[in-house]
C-alpha positions as CSV (number, residue, x, y, z in Angstrom):
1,X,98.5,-25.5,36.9
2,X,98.9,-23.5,40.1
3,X,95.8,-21.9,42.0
4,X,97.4,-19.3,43.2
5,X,100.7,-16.9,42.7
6,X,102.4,-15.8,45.8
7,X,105.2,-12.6,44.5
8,X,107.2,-11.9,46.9
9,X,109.2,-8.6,46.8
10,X,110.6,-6.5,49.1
11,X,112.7,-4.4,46.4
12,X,111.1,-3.5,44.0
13,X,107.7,-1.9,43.6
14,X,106.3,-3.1,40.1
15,X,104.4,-6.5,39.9
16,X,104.5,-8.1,37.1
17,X,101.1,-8.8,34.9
18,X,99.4,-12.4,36.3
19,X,96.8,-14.4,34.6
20,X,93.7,-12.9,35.8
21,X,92.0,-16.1,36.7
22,X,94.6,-17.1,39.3
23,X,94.6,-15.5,42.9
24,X,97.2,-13.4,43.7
25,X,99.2,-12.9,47.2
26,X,101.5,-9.8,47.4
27,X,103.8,-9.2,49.7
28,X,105.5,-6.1,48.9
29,X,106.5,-2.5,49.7
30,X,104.0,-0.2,50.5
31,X,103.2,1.9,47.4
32,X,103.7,-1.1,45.1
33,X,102.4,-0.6,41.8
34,X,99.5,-3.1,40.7
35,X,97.6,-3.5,37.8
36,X,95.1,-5.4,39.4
37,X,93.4,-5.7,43.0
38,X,95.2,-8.7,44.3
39,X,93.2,-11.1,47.0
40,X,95.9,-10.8,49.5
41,X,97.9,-7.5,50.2
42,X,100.8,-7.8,52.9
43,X,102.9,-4.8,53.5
44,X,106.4,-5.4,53.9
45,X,109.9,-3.9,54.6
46,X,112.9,-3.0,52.1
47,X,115.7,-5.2,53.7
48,X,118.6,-2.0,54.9
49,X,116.0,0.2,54.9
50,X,113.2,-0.6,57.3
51,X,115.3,-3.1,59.1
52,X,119.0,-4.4,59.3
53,X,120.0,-6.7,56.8
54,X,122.6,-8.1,54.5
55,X,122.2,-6.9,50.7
56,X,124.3,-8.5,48.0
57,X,125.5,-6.4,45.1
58,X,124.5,-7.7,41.4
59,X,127.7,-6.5,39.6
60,X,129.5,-8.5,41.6
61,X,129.8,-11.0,44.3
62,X,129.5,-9.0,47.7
63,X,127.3,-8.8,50.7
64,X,126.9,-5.8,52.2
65,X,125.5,-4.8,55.7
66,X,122.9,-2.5,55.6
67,X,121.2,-1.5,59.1
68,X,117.9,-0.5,58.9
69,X,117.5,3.8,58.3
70,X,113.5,4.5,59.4
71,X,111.2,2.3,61.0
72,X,107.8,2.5,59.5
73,X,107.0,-0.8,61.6
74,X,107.2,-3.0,58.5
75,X,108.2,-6.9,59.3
76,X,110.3,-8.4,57.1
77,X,109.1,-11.0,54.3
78,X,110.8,-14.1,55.8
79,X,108.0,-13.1,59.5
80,X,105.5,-13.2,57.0
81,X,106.3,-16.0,55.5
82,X,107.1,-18.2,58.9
83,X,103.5,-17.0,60.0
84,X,101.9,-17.7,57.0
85,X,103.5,-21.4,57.1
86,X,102.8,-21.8,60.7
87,X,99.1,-20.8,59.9
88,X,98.9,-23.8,57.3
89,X,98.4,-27.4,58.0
90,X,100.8,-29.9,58.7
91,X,99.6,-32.1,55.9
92,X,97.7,-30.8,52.4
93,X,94.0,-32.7,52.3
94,X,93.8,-35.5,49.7
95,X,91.9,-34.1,46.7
């Protein structure tokens, strides 16, 4: 059993329903829809949109390059994710 969900999205804007007993970390669009309050709320870009990236197609197998349209000073979800990591310890503590 986990104690926590990390979701991760920088598409789409709909989270889906968690078990309420487990803490939830969001790192999503602004204006993402959430049924509940969620401990942890990170802002973060739409790849092509806020910042340059490479988005592949789900019809078929392409990757295309997308620079990034507005900048609403939004990182990206892998800077989040680096920091976040960095933040952490080396090694877990033995339970």
């Amino acid at each position: 059993m986990a104690d926590a969900v990390v979701w991760v999205s920088a598409f789409r804007p709909e989270v889906p329903a968690f078990p309420a007993e487990r803490t939830l970390i969001v790192l999503a669009p602004p204006g993402t829809a959430l049924a509940d309050e969620p401990a942890v709320f990170i802002p973060v870009g739409t790849p092509g949109i806020d910042h340059a990236a490479h988005v592949f197609r789900s019809d078929t197998v392409v990757a295309l390059r997308a620079r990034g349209l507005i900048d609403r000073g939004l990182p990206d979800a892998a800077t989040v994710l680096k920091a976040i990591a960095a933040a952490l310890p080396e090694e877990a503590p033995a339970c």
